[in-house]
N, C-alpha and C positions, 0 to 999 in steps of 0.2 A: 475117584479122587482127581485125576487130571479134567474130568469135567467142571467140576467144582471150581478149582483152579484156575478153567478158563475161564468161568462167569465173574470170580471173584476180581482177575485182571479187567477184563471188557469192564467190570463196573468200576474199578479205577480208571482207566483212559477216559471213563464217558466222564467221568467226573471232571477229571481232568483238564477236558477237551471245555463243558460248561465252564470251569472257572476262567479260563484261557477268553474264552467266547464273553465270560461279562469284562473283561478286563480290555477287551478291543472294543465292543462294541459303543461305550460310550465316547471313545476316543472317535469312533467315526461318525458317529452322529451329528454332533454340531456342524460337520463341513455340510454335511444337505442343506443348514441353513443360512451358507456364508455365500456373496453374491458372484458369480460368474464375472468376472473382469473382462472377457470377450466383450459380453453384453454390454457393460459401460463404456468400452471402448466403440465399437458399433453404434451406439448412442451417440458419443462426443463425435464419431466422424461424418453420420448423416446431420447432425444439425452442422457443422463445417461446410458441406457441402449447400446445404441452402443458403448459404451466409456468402459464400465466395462466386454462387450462381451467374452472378452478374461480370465476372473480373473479365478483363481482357487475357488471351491465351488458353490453353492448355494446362488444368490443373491438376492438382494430384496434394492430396493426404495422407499423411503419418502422426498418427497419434499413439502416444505412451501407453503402455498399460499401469494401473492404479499400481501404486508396492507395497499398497496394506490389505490386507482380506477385511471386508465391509460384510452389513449383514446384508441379505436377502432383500432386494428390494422391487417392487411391482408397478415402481410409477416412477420418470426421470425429468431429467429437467436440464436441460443444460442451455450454458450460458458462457459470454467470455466475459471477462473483469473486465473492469472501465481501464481503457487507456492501452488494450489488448488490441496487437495489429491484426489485420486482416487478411496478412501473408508475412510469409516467413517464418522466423522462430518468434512462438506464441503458447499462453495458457488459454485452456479449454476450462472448464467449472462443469461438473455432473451432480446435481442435486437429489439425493433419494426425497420423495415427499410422503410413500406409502409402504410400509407399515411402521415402518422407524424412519427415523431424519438423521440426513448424512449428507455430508456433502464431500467432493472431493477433486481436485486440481492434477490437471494433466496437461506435461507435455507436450504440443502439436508443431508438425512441420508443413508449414502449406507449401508448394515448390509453384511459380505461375511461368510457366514458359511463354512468352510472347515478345512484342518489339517496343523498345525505347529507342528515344531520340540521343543521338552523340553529336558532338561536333566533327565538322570535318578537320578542320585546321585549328591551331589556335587563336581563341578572340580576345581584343582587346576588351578595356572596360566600355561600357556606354556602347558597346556596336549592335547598332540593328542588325535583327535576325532576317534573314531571306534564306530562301528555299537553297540555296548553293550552298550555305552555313549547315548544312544538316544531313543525317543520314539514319538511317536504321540500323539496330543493331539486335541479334537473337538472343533472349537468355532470363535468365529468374529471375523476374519482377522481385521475386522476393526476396532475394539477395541483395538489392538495392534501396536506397532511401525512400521513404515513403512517397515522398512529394515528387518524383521522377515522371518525366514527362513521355507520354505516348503512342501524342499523336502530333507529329512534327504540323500540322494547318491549325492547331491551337497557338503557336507563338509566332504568325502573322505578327510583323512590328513591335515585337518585345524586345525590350533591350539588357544588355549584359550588365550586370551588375559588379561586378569585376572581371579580372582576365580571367579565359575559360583556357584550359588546356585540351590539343587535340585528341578525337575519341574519347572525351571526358562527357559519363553521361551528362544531360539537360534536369536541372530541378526546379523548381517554381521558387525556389531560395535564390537563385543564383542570377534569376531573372525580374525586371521591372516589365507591369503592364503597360502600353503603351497610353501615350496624355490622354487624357478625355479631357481634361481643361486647361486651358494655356494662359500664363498668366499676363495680366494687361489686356485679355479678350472678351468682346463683349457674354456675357453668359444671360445664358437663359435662368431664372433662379424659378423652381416650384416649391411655393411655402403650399402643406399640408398641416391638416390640424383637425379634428372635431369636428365630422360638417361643411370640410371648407376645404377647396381647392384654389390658390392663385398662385397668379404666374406673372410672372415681371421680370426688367429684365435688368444685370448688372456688372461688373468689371472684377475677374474672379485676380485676388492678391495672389499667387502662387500658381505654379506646376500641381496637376494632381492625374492620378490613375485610376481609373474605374474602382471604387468601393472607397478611395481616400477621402478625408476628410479635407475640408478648404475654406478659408474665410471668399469673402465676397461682398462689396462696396455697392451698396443700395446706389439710386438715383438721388435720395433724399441727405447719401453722407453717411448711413447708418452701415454697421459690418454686422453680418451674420454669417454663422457655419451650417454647412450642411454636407450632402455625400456628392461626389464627382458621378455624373453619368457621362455615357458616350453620347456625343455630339456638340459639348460646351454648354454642357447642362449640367443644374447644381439642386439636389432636392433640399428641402428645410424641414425639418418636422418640429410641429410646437404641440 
């Protein structure tokens, strides 16, 4: 009797144990096919890393991990959204393309340790830049404005565009290139066009700075625009 007994429990617990067993195992299944977020993250930071390849300094990434479980995916794709900086605080894009489509936004921190340009002292408006005006200074590129300047032998003869206060980083906002045409000076004018190169020569109306635009008084009387190069040169394009 107490044999009986024992088989009669063992085939209760087995039972038991199987109904137990279908009641988890379908709960665990679907995670086999839900996507690693390491892996999308590893993804978003080696394509970062070819992206930032070129920056000046010492770089370093942090990237988010995804906060939804995605399915399973065998093919990526990443990308940043138009208008995404290229240091600092930024979005990363992970595009699943194989077996299902998904796409997903992340988080990233680029940090770029390196040198920008500060002032020494404070400058007034309008003051040419010289070598005595400038200094280096260590720290997160990406911490600061985009447009922050470098490499202190790039603003040879640039001038301030309003007062700069001392140790206040250098930005290409806050700076004028220096003239490439002076006005009342004779200029060189080069019309392009179809087929055709000429050159002549004429009296540029205005101040301008390398890329600006600028009228400029023919020999004949006539005015045309075109873009300010270096040396009192003025191109035309028709």
């Amino acid at each position: 009797m107490a044999f009986k007994r024992s088989r009669t429990l063992a085939g209760r617990l087995g039972a038991g144990v199987a109904f137990v067993a279908g009641l988890v195992l379908p709960a665990v299944a679907p995670a086999a096919d839900l996507q690693d977020p390491a892996a999308i993250q590893a993804h978003a930071e080696q394509f970062l890393k070819k992206q930032t390849a070129g920056l000046p300094g010492k770089v370093t990434i942090q990237v988010a991990a995804p906060r939804a479980a995605l399915p399973a995916c065998s093919a990526f794709d990443a990308f940043q959204p138009t208008g995404s900086r290229s240091m600092g605080k930024t979005t990363i894009g992970v595009r699943c393309l194989a077996p299902s489509r998904w796409t997903v936004y992340l988080a990233a921190q680029i940090r770029v340790m390196g040198s920008y340009v500060v002032t020494r002292e404070p400058l007034p408006a309008n003051h040419i830049l010289s070598a005595a005006d400038l200094a280096l200074r260590e720290g997160d590129l990406g911490s600061l404005p985009a447009d922050v300047v470098t490499n202190a032998d790039d603003l040879k003869g640039y001038r301030t565009v309003s007062g700069v206060a001392a140790g206040a980083p250098l930005r290409n906002a806050l700076l004028r290139a220096p003239l490439a045409v002076q006005q009342g000076q004779s200029t060189r004018l080069v019309m392009n066009g179809p087929g055709f190169s000429i050159q002549s020569e004429g009296q540029a109306l205005a101040n301008a700075s390398r890329g600006d635009r600028v009228r400029v008084k023919t020999p004949s009387g006539e005015v045309v625009s075109g873009v300010a190069q270096d040396g009192q040169q003025v191109v035309v394009a028709f």
